[in-house]
C-alpha positions in Angstrom: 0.0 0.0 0.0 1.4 3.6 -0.6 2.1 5.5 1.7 2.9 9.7 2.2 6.9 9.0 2.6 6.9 6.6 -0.6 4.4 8.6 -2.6 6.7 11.7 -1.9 9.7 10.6 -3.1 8.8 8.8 -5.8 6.3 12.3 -7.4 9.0 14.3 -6.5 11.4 12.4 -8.6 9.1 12.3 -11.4 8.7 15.7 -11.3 12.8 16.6 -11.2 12.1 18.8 -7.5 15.3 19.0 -5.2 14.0 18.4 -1.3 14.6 22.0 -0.9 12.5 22.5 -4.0 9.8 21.3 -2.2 10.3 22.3 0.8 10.0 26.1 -0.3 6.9 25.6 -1.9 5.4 23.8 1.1 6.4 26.5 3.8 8.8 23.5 6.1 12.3 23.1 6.8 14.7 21.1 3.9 14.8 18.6 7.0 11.1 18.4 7.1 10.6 16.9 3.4 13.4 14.3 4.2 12.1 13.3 7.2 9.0 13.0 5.6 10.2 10.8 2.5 12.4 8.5 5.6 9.2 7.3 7.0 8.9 10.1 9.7 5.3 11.0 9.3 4.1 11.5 12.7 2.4 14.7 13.4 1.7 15.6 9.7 -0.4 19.0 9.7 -3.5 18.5 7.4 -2.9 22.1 5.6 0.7 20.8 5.3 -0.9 17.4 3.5 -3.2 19.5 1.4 -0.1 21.9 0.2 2.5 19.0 -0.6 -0.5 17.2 -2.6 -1.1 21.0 -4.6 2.8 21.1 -5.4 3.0 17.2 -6.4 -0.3 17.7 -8.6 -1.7 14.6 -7.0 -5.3 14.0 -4.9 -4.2 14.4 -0.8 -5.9 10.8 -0.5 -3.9 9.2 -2.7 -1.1 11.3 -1.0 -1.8 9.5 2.0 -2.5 6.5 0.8 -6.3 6.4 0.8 -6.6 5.7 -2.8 -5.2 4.7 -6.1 -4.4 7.6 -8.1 -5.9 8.0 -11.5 -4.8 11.2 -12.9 -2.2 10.2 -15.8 1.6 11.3 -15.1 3.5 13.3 -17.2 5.6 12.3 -19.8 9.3 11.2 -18.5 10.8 14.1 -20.2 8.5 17.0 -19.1 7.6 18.8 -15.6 4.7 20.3 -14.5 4.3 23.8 -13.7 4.7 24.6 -10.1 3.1 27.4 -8.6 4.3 30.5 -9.8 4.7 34.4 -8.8 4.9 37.5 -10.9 8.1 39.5 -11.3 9.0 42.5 -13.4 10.7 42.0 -16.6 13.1 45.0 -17.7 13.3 46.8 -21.0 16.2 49.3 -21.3 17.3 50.7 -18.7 16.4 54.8 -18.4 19.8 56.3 -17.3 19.2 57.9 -14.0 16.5 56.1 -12.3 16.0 53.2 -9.8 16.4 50.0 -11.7 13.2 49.0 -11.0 11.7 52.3 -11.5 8.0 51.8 -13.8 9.6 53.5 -17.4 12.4 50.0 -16.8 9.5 47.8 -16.5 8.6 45.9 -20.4 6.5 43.6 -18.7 5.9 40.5 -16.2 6.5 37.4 -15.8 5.7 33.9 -14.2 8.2 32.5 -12.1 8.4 29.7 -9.5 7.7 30.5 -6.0 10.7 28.3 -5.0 12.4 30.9 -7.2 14.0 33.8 -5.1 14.8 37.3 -7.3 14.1 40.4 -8.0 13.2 40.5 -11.9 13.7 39.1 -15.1 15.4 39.5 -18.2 14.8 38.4 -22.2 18.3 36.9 -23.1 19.1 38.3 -26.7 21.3 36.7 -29.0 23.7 33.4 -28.9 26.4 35.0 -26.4 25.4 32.7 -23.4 25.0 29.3 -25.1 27.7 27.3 -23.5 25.7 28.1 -20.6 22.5 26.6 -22.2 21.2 29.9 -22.1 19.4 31.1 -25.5 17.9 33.6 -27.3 14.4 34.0 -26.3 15.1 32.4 -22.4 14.1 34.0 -19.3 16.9 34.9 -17.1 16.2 35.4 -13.5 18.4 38.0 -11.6 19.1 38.8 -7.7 19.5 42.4 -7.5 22.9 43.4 -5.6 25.5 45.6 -6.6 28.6 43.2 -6.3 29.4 39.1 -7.6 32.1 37.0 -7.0 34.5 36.7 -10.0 33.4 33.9 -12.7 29.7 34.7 -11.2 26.9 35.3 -14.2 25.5 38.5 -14.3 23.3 41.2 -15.9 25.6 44.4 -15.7 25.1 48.2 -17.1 27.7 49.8 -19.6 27.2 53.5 -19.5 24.0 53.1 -17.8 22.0 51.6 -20.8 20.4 48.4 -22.1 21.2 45.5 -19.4 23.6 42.7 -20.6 24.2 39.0 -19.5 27.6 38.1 -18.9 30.1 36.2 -16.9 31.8 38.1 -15.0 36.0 38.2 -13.9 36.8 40.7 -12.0 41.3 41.8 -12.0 43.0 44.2 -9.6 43.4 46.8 -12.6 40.5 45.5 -14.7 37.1 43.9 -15.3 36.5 41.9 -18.3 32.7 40.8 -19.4 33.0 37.1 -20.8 30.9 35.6 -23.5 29.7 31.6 -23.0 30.1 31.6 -26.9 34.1 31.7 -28.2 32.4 33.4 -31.8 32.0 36.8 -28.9 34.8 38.4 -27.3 35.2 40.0 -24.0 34.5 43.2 -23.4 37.6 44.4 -21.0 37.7 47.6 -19.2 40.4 48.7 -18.0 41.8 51.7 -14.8 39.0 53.9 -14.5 37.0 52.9 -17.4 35.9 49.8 -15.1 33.4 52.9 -13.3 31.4 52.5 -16.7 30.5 48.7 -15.8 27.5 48.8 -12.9 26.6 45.0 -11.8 23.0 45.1 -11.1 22.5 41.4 -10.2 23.5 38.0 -9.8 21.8 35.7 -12.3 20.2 32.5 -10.1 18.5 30.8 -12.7 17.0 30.5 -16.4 13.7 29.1 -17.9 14.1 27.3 -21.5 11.7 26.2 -23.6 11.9 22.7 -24.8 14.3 22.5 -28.5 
């Protein structure tokens, strides 16, 4: 018979979810969800029941192990939608004004909730591909003014359009590295390193199927 800790871990595998994954979405601790899929199901709040059933896109009775499930799984290569929030995607950036200031804003998007940042960005080009980001792919970016050296990021150069870039950072200079060896760097050197502003750290990307 199934049970919650067996059902768990076998969705959440089908479904490609890390335990911290989950555990986001749900509102517990990472240790919570393993404890969980170990057997350790004792005390199991009924909104928390209801919630990991939402997020695994099963019924909570066959969560629990109250009924065969009927609903037809995905396909082995695909992954269903978690639940998503909306975050600002930027345009160009207006010189002058706070980054996420309304004139910056082209539009929204929908991003998991297990998904911390700040906004998005519409990666342009073939730049990034040996980083299996393409054109057309949603970049998601953690607004802060400083990465550490080799880090991804969506900079400003002379306070206009944002770019994606890995990022190496040198005593005397910064150089802005294409993932594509048809690009070169952009390198700045002394005090023409003031024109490059870091505006975030990029912490993930969402690709469509090709």
């Amino acid at each position: 018979m199934n049970t919650l800790s067996s059902v768990l871990k076998k969705r959440r595998k089908e479904l490609g979810l890390t335990l911290a994954q989950i555990a986001s979405m749900v509102g517990v601790a990472e240790a919570t969800v393993q404890r969980w899929e170990s057997g350790n199901i004792k005390n199991v709040r009924h909104e928390k029941v209801a919630k990991l059933a939402d997020v695994l896109h099963i019924p909570p009775a066959y969560l629990m192990g109250w009924e065969e499930d009927t609903k037809p799984l995905p396909a082995p290569n695909l992954q269903l939608m978690p639940s998503t929030h909306k975050v600002p995607r930027l345009g160009r950036i207006a010189c002058g004004t706070p980054i996420l200031a309304d004139q910056n804003i082209e539009s929204y998007d929908a991003i998991p909730d297990y998904v911390k940042c700040d906004f998005t960005l519409i990666c342009k080009g073939d730049s990034m591909i040996n980083a299996r980001i393409f054109d057309g792919d949603i970049v998601c970016i953690r607004q802060q003014p400083e990465v550490e050296s080799g880090e991804i990021a969506a900079v400003l150069i002379d306070e206009e359009e944002a770019t994606l870039k890995r990022i190496r950072l040198f005593e005397d200079h910064i150089s802005l590295e294409p993932e594509n060896p048809m690009y070169r760097p952009l390198v700045f050197w002394g005090e023409d390193m003031n024109r490059v502003h870091i505006i975030g750290k990029a912490t993930h990307f969402i690709s469509t199927i090709r």
